[in-house]
C-alpha positions in Angstrom: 180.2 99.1 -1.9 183.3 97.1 -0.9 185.7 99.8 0.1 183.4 102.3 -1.0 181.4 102.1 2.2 184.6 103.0 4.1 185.6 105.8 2.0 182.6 107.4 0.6 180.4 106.3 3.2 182.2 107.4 6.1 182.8 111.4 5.8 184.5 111.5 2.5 182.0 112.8 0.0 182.7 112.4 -3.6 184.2 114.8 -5.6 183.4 116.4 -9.1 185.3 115.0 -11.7 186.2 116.7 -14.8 183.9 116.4 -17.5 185.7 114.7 -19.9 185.1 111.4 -17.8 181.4 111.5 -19.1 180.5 109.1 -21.4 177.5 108.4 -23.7 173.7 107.6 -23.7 174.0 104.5 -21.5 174.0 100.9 -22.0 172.8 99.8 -25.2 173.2 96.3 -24.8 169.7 94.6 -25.3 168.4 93.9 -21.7 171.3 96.0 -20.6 171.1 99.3 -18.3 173.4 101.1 -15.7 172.6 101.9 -12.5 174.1 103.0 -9.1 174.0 101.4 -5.1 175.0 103.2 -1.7 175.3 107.3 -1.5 176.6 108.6 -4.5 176.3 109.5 -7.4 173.0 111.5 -7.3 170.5 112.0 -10.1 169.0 114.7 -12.2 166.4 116.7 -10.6 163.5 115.7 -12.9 161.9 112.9 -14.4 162.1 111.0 -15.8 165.8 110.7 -14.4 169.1 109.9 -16.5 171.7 107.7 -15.0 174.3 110.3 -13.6 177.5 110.4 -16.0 176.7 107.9 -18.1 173.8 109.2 -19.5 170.7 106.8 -20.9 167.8 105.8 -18.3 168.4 106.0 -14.9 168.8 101.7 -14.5 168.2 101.1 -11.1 169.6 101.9 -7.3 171.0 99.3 -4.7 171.0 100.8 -1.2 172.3 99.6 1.9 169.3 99.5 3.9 171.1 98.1 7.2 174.4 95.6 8.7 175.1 93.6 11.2 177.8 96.7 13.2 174.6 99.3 12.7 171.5 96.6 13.9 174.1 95.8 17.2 175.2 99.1 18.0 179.2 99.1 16.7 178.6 102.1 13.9 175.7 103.8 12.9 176.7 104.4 9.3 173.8 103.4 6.6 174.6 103.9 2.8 171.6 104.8 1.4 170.1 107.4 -0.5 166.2 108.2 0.0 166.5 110.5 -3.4 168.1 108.1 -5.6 165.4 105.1 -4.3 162.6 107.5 -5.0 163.9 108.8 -8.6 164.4 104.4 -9.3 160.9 103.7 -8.3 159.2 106.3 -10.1 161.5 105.6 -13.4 159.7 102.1 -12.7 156.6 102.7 -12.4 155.6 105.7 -14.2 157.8 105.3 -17.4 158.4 101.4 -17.6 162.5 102.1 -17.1 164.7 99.6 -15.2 164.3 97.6 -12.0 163.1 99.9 -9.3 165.0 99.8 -5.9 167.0 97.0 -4.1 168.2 96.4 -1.1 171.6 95.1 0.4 172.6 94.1 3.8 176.3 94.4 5.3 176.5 90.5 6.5 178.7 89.7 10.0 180.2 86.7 9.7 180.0 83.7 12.7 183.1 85.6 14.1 181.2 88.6 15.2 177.8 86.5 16.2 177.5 87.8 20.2 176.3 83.8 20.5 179.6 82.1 18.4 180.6 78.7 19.6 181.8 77.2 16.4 179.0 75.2 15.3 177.1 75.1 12.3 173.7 75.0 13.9 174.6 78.3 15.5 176.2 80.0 12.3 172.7 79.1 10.6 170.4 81.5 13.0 173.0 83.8 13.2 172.2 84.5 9.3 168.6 83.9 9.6 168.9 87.1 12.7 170.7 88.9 10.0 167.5 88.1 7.7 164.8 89.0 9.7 166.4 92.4 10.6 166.8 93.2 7.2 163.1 92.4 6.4 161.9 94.6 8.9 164.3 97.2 8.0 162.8 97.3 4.3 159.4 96.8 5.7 160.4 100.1 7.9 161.1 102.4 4.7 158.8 104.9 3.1 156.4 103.9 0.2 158.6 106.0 -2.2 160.9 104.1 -1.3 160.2 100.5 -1.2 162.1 97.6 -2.4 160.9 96.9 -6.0 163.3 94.9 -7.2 162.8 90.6 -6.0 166.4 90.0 -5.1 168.2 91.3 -2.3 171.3 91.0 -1.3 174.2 89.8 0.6 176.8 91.8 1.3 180.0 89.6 1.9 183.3 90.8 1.5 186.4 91.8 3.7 186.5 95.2 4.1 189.4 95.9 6.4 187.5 98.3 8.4 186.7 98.7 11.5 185.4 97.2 14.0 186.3 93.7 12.1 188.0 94.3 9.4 187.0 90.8 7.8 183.7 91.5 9.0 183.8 88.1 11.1 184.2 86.1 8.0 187.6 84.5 9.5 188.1 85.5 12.4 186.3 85.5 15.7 186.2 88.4 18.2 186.5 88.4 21.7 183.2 90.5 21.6 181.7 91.8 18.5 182.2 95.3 18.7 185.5 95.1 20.4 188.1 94.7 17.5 190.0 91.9 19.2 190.2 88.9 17.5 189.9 85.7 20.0 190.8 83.2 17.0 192.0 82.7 13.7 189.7 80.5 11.8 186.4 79.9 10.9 185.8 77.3 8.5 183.9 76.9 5.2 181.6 74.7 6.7 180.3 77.5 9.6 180.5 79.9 7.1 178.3 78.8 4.9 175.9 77.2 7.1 175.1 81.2 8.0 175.0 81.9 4.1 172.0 78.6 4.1 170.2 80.1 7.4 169.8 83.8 5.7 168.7 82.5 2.5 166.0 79.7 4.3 165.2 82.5 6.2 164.5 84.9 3.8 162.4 82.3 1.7 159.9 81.3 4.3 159.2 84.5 5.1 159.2 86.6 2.1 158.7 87.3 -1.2 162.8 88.2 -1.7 164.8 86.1 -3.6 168.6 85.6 -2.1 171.3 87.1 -3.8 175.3 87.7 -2.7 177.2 90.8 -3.2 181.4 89.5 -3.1 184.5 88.9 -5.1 186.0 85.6 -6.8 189.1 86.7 -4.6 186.9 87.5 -0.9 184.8 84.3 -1.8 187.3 82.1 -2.3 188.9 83.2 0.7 185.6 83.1 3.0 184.3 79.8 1.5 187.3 78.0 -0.4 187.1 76.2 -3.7 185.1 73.0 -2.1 181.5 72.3 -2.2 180.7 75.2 0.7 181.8 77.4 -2.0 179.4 76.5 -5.1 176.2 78.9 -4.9 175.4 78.2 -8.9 172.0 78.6 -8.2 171.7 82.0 -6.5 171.8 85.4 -8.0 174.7 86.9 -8.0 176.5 91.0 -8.2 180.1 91.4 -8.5 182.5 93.8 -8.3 185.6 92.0 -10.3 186.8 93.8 -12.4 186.9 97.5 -11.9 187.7 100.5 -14.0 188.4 104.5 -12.6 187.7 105.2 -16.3 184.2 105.9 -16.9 184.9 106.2 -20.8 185.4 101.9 -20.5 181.9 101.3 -19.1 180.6 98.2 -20.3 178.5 96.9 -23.5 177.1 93.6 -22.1 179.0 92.3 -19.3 182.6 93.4 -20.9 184.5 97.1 -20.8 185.0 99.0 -23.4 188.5 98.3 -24.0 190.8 96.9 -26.1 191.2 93.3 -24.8 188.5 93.8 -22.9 188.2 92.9 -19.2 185.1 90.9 -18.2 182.8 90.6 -15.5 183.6 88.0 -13.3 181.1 85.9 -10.8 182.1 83.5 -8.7 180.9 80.1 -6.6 180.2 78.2 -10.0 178.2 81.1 -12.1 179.8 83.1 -14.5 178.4 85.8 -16.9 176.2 83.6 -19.3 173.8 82.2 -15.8 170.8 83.0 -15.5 172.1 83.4 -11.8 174.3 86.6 -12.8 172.5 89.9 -12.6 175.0 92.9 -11.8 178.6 94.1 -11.8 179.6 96.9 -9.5 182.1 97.7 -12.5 183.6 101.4 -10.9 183.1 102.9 -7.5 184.2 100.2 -5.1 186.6 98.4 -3.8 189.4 101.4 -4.2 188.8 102.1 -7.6 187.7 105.7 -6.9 186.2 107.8 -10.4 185.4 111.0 -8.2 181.5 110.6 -8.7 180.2 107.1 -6.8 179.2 103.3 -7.3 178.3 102.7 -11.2 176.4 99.2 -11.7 175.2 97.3 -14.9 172.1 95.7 -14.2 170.8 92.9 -16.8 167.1 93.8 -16.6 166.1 91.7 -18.6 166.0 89.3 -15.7 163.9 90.1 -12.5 162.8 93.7 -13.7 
């Protein structure tokens, strides 16, 4: 994800890297695995299936199963991979490895809500829209396919893409496919009441648990440091820090480096919650390896 969804997702396949990036046989951290979200990598052709690369059991697979620009007609670019959901459920199901399939959604912030007018009440069912046309996206997607895994996710980040390139998150557009920003401002308050009305949403009328996708930076930015910004009790993935070295993928929630660099959460969890559940550790955001989106996924929590 992040800036993975504009590069690899929109024409730029990924490219073979040289062999020498390949690593081991996985995570083997206790309740630790890898995974992958969005298009690429691929896996093996057979099961049970190996995480690409890395090497180990194939972990788990995050797709983007819909967002706000595809659902009201800005882009119709969808990151997900039908092969690599198929190989994650049947490593779940038939040999008892990792978490199955999951399932995020590209969020538009109040700024690109075709019915903004500043108020809380109106960023609220603006995220609970944004729920309900993710539940009947999933609820849309072939049985080898299905979403397995309990949480799913938020996508929240500024992508610098178009149509908005904060996704709506601070800005508000004079339409919301139009890529013309009518104001500069949205505040925590509005922007969290949306985060509240998916999550409520979602609750009452599923089975899914809420989870966010971001960045200390993006959230910080999107919510501030005050109490809109504290989500301590929902599940988290992040994508801080990243590595184009596949050689430092991580042993627990830390690289494999010399003064190592460490997952980081954000909103009030950090990595010893039992609210923080995966790190997006190479792939996105810029950090390019030449294969795709590597994820560790603590399945020991919400196989």
């Amino acid at each position: 994800m992040a800036l993975s969804l504009a590069v690899l997702g929109r024409g730029v396949a990924a490219r073979a890297a040289p062999a020498s990036a390949a690593v081991s046989s996985g995570d083997t951290s206790q309740g630790f695995g890898y995974g992958t979200d969005s298009y690429y990598p691929s896996v093996s052709a057979s099961a049970p299936y190996s995480e690409p690369v890395l090497g180990g059991s194939y972990g788990g697979y995050m797709g983007m199963v819909g967002s706000w620009e595809r659902w009201l007609g800005c882009s119709s670019f969808l990151a997900w991979s039908s092969s690599d959901a198929a190989a994650a459920n049947i490593n779940r199901s038939r040999y008892r490895e990792g978490v199955g399939t999951g399932a995020y959604w590209f969020m538009g912030g109040p700024g690109v809500d075709p019915h903004y007018d500043g108020s809380a009440r109106e960023a609220r069912a603006w995220g609970s829209a944004q729920a309900a046309q993710m539940l009947s996206d999933i609820r849309g997607l072939p049985a080898e396919q299905r979403v397995t895994y309990p949480v799913v996710w938020m996508d929240i980040e500024l992508p610098k893409i178009a149509p908005a390139p904060d996704n709506g998150w601070t800005s508000v557009y004079t339409s919301s496919c139009s890529g013309a920003v009518r104001k500069h401002e949205i505040t925590p308050s509005v922007n969290r009441a949306e985060v509240n009305g998916f999550s409520g949403y979602l609750r009452a009328h599923s089975s899914f648990l809420p989870g966010v996708y971001s960045s200390p930076g993006n959230w910080q930015r999107i919510f501030g440091t005050g109490a809109d910004s504290v989500i301590s009790g929902t599940y988290e993935w992040t994508y801080r820090p990243e590595t184009v070295e596949l050689r430092q993928a991580p042993a627990g929630w830390c690289l494999r480096v010399s003064g190592s660099r460490c997952a980081r959460f954000f909103g009030g969890v950090n990595s010893a919650s039992p609210y923080a559940l995966m790190w997006q550790f190479s792939g996105g955001g810029g950090v390019l390896n030449g294969y795709g989106d590597f994820d560790q996924i603590d399945r020991a929590r919400m196989r």
